[in-house]
Backbone as a chain_set.jsonl record, in Angstrom:
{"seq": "XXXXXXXXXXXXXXXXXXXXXXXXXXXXXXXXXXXXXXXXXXXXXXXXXXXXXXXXXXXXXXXXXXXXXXXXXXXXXXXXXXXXXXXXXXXXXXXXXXXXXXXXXXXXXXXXXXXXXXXXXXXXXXXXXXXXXXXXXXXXXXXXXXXXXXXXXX", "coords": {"N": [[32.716, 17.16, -9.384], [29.301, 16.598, -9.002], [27.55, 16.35, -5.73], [25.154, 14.792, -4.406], [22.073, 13.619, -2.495], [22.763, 11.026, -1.426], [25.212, 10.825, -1.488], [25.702, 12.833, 0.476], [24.934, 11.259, 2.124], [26.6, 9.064, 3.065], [29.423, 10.096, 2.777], [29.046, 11.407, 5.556], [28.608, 9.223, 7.21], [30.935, 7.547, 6.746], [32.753, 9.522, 7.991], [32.411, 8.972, 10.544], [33.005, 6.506, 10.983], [35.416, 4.81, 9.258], [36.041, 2.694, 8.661], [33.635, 0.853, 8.113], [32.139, -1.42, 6.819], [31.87, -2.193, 3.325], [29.1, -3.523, 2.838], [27.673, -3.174, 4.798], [27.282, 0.089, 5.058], [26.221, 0.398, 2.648], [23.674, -0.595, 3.382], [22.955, 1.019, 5.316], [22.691, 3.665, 3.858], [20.958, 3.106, 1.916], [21.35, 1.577, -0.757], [22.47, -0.773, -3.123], [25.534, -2.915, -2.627], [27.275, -2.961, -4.498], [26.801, -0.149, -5.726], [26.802, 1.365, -3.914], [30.08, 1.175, -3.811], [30.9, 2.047, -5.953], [30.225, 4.713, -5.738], [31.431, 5.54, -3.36], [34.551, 5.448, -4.6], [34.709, 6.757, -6.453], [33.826, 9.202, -5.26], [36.288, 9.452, -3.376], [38.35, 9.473, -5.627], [37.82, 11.873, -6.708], [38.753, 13.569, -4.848], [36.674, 14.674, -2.486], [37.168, 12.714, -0.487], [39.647, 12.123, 1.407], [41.555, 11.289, 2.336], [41.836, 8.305, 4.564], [42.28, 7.347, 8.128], [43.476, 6.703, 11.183], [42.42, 7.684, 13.92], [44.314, 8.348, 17.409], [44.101, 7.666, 20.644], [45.04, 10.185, 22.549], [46.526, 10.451, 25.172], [46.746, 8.024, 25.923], [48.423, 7.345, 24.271], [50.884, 9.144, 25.41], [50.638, 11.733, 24.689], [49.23, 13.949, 25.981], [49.337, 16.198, 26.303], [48.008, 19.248, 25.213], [49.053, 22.019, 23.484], [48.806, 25.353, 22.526], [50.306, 27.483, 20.217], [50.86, 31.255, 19.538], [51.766, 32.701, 16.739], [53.588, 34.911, 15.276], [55.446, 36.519, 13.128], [58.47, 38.53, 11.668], [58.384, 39.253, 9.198], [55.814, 39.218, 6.964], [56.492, 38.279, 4.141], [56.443, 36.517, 1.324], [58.382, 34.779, 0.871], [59.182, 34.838, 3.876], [57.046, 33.556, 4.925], [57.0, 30.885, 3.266], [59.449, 30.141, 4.374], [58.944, 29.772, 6.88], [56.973, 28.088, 6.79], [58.158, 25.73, 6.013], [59.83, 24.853, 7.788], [57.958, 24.129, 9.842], [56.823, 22.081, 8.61], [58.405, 20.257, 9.164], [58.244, 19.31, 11.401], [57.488, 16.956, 13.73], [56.727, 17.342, 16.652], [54.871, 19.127, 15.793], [51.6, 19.747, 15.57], [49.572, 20.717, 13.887], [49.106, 23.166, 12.154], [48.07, 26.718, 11.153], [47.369, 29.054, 8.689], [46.46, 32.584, 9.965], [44.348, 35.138, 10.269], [44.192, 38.081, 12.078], [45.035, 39.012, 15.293], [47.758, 36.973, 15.343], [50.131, 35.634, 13.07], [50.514, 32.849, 12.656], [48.785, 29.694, 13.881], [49.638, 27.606, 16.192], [49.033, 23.589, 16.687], [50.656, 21.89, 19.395], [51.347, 18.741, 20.234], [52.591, 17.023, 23.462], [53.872, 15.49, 26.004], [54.134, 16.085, 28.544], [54.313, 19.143, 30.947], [57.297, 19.317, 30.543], [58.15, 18.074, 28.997], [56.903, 19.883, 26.716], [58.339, 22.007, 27.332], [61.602, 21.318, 26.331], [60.3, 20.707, 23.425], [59.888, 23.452, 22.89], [62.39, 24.948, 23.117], [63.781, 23.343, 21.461], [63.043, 23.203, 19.454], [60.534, 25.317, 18.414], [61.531, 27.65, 19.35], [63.514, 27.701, 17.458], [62.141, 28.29, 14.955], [62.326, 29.682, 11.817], [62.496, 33.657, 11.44], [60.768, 34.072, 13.324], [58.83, 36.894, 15.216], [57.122, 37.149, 17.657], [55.894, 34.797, 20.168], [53.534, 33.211, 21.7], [52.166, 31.134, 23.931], [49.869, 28.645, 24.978], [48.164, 26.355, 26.891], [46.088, 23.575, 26.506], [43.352, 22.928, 29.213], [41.244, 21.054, 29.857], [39.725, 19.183, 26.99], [36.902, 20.362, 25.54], [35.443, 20.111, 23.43], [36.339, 18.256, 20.778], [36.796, 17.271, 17.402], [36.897, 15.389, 14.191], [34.837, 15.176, 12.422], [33.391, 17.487, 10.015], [30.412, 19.568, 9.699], [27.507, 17.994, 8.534], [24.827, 18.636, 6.519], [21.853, 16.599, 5.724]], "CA": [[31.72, 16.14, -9.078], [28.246, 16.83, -8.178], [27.086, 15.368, -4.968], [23.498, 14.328, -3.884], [22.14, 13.327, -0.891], [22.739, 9.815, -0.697], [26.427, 10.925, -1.255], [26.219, 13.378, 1.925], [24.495, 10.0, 3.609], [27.808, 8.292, 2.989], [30.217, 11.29, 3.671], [28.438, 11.341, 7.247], [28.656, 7.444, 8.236], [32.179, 7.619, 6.73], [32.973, 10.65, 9.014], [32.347, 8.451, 11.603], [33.72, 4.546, 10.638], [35.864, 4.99, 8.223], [36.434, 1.558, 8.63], [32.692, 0.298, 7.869], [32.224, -2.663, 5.923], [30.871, -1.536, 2.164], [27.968, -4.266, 2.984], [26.7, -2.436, 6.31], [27.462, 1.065, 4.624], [25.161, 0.327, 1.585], [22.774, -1.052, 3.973], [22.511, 2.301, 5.985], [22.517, 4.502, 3.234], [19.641, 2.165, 1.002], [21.576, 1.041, -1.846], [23.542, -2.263, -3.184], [26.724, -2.758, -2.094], [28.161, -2.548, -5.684], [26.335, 0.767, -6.074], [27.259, 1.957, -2.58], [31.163, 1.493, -3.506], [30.807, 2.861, -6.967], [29.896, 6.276, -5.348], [32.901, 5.662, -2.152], [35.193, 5.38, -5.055], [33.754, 8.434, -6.78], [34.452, 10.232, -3.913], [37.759, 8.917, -3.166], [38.755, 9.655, -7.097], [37.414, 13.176, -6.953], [39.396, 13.996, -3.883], [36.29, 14.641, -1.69], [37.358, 11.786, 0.622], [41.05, 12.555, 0.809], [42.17, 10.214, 3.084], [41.369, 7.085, 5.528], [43.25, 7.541, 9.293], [43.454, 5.758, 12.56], [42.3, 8.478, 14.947], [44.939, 7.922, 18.369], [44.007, 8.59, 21.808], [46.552, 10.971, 23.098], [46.411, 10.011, 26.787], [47.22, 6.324, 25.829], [50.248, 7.066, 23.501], [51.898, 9.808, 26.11], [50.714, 12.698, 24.35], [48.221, 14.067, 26.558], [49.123, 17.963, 26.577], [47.722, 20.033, 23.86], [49.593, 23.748, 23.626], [48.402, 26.754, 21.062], [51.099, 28.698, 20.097], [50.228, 31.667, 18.538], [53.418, 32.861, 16.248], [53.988, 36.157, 14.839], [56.555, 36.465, 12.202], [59.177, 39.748, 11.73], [58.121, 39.669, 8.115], [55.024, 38.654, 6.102], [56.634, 38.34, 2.648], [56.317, 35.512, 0.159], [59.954, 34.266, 1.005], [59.17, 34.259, 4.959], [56.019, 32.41, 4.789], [57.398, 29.928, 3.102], [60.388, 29.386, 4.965], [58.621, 29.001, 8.273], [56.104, 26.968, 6.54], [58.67, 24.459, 5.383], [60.338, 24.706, 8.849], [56.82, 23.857, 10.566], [56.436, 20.4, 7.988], [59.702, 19.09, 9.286], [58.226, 19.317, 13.005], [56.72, 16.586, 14.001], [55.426, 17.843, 17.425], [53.472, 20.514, 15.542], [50.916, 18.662, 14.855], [48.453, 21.55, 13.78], [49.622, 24.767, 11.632], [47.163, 27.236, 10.645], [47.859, 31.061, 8.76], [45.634, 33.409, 10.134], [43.696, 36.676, 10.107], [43.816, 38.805, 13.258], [46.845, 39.423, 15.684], [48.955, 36.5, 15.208], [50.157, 35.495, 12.051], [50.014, 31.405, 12.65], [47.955, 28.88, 15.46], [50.034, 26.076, 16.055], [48.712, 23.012, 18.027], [51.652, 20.952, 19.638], [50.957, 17.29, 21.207], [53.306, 16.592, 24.146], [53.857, 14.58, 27.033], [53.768, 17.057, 30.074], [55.287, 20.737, 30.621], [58.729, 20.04, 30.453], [58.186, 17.943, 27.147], [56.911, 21.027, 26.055], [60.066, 23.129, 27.585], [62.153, 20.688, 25.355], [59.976, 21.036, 22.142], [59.955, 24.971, 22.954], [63.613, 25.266, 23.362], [64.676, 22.511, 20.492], [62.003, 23.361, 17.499], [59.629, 26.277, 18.237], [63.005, 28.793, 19.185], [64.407, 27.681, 15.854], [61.59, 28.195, 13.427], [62.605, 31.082, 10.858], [61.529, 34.949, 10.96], [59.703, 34.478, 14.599], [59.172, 38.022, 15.822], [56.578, 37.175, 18.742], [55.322, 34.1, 20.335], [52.595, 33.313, 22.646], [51.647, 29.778, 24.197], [48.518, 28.233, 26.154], [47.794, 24.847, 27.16], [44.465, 23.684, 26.69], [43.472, 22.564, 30.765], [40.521, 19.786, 29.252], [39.112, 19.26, 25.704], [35.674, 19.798, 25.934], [34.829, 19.166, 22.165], [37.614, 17.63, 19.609], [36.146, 16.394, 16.183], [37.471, 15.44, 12.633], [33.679, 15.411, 11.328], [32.398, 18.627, 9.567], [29.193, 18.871, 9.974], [26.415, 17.652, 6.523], [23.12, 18.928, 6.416], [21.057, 15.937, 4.907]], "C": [[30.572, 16.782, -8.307], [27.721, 15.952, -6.99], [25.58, 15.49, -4.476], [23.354, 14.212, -2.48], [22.367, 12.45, -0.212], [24.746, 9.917, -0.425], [26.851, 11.392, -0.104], [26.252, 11.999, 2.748], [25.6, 9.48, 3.622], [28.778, 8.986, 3.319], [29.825, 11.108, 4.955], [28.721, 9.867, 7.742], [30.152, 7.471, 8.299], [33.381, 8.471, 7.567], [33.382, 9.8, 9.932], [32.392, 7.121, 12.409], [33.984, 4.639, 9.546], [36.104, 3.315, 7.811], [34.924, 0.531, 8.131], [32.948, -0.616, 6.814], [31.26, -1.983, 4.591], [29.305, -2.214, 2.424], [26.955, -3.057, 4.183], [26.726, -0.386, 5.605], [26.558, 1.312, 3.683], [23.915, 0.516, 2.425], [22.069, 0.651, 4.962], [21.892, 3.447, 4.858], [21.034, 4.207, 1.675], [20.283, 2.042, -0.319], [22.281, -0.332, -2.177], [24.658, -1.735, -3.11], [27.705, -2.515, -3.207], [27.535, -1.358, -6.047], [27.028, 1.878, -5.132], [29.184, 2.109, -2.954], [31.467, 2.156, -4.873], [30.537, 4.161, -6.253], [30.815, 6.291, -4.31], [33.888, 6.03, -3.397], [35.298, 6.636, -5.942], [34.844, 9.312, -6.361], [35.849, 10.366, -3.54], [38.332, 9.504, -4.465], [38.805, 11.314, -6.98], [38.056, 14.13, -6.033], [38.257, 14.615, -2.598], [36.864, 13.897, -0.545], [38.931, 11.896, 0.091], [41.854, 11.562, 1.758], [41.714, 9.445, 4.176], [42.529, 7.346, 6.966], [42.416, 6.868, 10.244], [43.215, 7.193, 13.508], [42.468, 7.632, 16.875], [44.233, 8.601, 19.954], [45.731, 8.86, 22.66], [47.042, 11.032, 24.028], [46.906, 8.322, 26.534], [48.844, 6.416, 24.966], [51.141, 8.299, 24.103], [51.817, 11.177, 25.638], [49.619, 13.548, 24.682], [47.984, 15.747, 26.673], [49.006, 19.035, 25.15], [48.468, 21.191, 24.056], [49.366, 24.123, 22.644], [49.639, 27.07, 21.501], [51.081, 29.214, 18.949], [51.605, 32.53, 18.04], [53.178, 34.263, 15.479], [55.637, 36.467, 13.946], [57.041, 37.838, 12.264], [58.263, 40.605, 10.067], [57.013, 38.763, 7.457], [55.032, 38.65, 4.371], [56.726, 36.711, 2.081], [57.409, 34.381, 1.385], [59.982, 33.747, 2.883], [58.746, 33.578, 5.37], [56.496, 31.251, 4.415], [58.306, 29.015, 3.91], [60.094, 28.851, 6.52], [57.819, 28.229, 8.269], [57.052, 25.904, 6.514], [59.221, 23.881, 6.995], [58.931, 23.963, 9.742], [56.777, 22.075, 10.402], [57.331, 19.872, 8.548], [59.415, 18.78, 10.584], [57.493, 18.252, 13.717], [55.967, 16.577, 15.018], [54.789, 18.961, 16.896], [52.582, 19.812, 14.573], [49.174, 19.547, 13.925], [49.036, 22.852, 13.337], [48.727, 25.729, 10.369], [47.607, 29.253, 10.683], [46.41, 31.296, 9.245], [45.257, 34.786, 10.115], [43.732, 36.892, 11.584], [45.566, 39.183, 13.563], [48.124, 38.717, 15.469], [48.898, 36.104, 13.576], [50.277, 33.548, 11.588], [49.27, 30.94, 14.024], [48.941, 27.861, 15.018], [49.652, 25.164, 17.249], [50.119, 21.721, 17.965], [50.961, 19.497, 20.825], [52.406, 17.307, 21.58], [52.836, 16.391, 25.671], [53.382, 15.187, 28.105], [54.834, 18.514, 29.48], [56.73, 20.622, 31.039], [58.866, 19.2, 29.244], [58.088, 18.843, 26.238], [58.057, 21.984, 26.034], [61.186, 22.701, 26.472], [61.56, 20.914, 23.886], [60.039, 22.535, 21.723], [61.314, 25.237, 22.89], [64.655, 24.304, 21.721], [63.671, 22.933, 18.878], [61.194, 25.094, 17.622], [60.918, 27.423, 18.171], [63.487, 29.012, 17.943], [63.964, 27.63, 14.782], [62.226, 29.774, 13.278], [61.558, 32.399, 11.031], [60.261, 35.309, 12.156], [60.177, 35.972, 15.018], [58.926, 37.708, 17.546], [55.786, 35.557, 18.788], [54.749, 33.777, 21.757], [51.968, 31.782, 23.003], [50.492, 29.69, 25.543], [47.84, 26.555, 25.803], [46.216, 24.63, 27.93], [44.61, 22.506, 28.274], [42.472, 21.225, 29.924], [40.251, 20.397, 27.648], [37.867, 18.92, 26.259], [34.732, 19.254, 24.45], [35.975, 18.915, 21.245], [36.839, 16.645, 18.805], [36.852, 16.784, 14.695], [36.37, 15.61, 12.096], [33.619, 16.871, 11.049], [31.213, 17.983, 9.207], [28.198, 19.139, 8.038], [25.223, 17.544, 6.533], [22.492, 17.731, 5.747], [19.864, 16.345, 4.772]], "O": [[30.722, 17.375, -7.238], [27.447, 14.786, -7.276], [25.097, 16.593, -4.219], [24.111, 14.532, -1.563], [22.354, 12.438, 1.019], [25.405, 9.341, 0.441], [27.834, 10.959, 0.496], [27.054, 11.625, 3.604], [25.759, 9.291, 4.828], [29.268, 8.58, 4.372], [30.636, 10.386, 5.535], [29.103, 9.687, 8.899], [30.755, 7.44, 9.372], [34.559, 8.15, 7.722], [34.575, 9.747, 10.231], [32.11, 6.734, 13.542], [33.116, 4.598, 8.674], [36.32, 2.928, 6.662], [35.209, -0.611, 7.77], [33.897, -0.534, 6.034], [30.19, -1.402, 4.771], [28.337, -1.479, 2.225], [25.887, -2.446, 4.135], [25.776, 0.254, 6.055], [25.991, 2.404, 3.734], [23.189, 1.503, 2.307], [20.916, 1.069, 5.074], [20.799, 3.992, 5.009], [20.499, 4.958, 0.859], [19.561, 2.531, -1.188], [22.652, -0.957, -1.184], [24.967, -0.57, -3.362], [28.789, -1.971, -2.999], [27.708, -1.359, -7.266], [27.606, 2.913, -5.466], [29.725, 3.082, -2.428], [32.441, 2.908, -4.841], [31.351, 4.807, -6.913], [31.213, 7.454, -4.246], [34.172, 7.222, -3.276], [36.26, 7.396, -5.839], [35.914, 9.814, -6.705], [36.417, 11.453, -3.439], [39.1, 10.385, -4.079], [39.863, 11.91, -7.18], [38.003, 15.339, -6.26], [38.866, 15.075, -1.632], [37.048, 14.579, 0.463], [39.368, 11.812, -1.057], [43.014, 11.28, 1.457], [41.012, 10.14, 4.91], [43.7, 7.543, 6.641], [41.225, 6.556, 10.234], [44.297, 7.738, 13.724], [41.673, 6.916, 17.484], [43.972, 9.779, 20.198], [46.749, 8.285, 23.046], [48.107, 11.648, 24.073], [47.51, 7.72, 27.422], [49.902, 5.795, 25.059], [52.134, 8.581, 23.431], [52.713, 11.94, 25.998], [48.964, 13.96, 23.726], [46.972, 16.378, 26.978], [49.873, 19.392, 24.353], [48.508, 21.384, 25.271], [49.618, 23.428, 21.659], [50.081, 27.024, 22.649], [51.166, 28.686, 17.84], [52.401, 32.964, 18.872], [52.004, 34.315, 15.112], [56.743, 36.568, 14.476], [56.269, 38.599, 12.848], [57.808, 41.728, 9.85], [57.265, 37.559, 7.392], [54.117, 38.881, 3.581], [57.215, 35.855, 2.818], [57.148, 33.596, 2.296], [60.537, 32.72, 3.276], [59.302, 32.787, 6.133], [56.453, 30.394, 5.297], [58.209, 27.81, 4.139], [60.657, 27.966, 7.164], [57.578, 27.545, 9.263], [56.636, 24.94, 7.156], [59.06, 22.713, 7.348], [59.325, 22.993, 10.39], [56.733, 21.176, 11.242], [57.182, 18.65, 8.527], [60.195, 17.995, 11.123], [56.68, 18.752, 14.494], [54.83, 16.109, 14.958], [54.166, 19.724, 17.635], [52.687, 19.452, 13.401], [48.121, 19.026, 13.556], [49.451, 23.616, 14.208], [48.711, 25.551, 9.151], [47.878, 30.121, 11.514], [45.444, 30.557, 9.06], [46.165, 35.584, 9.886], [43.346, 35.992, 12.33], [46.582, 39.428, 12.912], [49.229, 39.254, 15.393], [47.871, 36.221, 12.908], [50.142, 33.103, 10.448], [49.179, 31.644, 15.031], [49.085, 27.381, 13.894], [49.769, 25.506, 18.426], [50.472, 20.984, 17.044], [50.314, 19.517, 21.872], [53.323, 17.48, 20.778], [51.896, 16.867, 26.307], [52.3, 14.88, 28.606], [55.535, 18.819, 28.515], [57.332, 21.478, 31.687], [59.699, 19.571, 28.417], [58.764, 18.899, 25.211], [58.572, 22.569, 25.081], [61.666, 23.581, 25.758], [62.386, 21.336, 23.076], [60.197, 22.896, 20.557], [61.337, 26.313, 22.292], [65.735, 24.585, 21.203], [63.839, 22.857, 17.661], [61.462, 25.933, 16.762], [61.233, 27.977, 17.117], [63.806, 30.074, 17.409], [64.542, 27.239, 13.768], [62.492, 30.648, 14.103], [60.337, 32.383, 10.873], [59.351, 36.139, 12.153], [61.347, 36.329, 15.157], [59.754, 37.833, 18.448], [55.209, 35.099, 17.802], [55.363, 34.024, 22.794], [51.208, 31.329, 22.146], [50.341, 30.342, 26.577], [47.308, 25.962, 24.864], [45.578, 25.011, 28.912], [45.471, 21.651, 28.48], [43.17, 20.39, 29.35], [40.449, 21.529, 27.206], [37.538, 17.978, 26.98], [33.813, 18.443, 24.345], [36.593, 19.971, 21.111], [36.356, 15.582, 19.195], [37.202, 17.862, 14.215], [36.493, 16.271, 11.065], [33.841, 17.556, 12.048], [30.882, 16.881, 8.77], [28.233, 19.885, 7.059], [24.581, 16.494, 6.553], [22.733, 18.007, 4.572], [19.09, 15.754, 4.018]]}, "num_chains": 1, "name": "protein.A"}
């Protein structure tokens, strides 16, 4: 799918109220509202827009302590990757798992309560993923920027 610019204009509002009413959404972006959801739907179809979410504050539902941990595997073969990938999906405090280039070989970001929630998630899940050689943790002190938008040149 090729996209335009009125499509970025709609990517961008949507970024940022996913919840907008198609009426007020048209209305921003200058088209009719049956034109305006013909091109959401588009989008949605084409897998640009891949999914709709409730973004939680993490201080209100008890999950106020971010931790990196940066993971280092024994072995980087096919077979290990996988298996500490699959081990990762089943985790639900790892709420963030990213391979990488440089020294470690994943970033993981964990949401929990305080540092002995973490001692517990460190001792009951992170210990027992597969093929860890080396691991390294740091708890972010504030967030000074946290965003789901990427940013859309119009």
């Amino acid at each position: 799918m090729k996209i335009d610019r009125i499509d970025l204009q709609i990517l961008k509002q949507l970024q940022f109220d996913g919840r907008i009413p198609n009426s007020e959404l048209a209305n921003r972006v200058g088209l009719s509202p049956s034109a305006c959801l013909r091109r959401v739907r588009a989008l949605e179809t084409s897998g640009i827009i891949d999914r709709y979410v409730a973004l939680l504050n993490p201080t209100k539902i008890g999950r106020s302590m971010s931790v990196f941990v940066e993971i280092s595997l024994a072995s980087q073969s096919e077979e290990a990757l996988q298996a500490f990938e699959k081990a990762v999906a089943a985790s639900p405090e790892i709420i963030e798992c990213h391979l990488m280039g440089g020294d470690a070989d994943y970033l993981l970001r964990i949401a929990a309560e305080d540092p002995t929630d973490f001692e517990r998630i460190h001792r009951d899940h992170l210990t027992r993923l597969p093929g860890v050689a080396r691991m390294r943790s740091s708890f972010a002190i504030r967030s000074v920027k946290q965003s789901t938008a990427f940013p859309i040149a119009l």
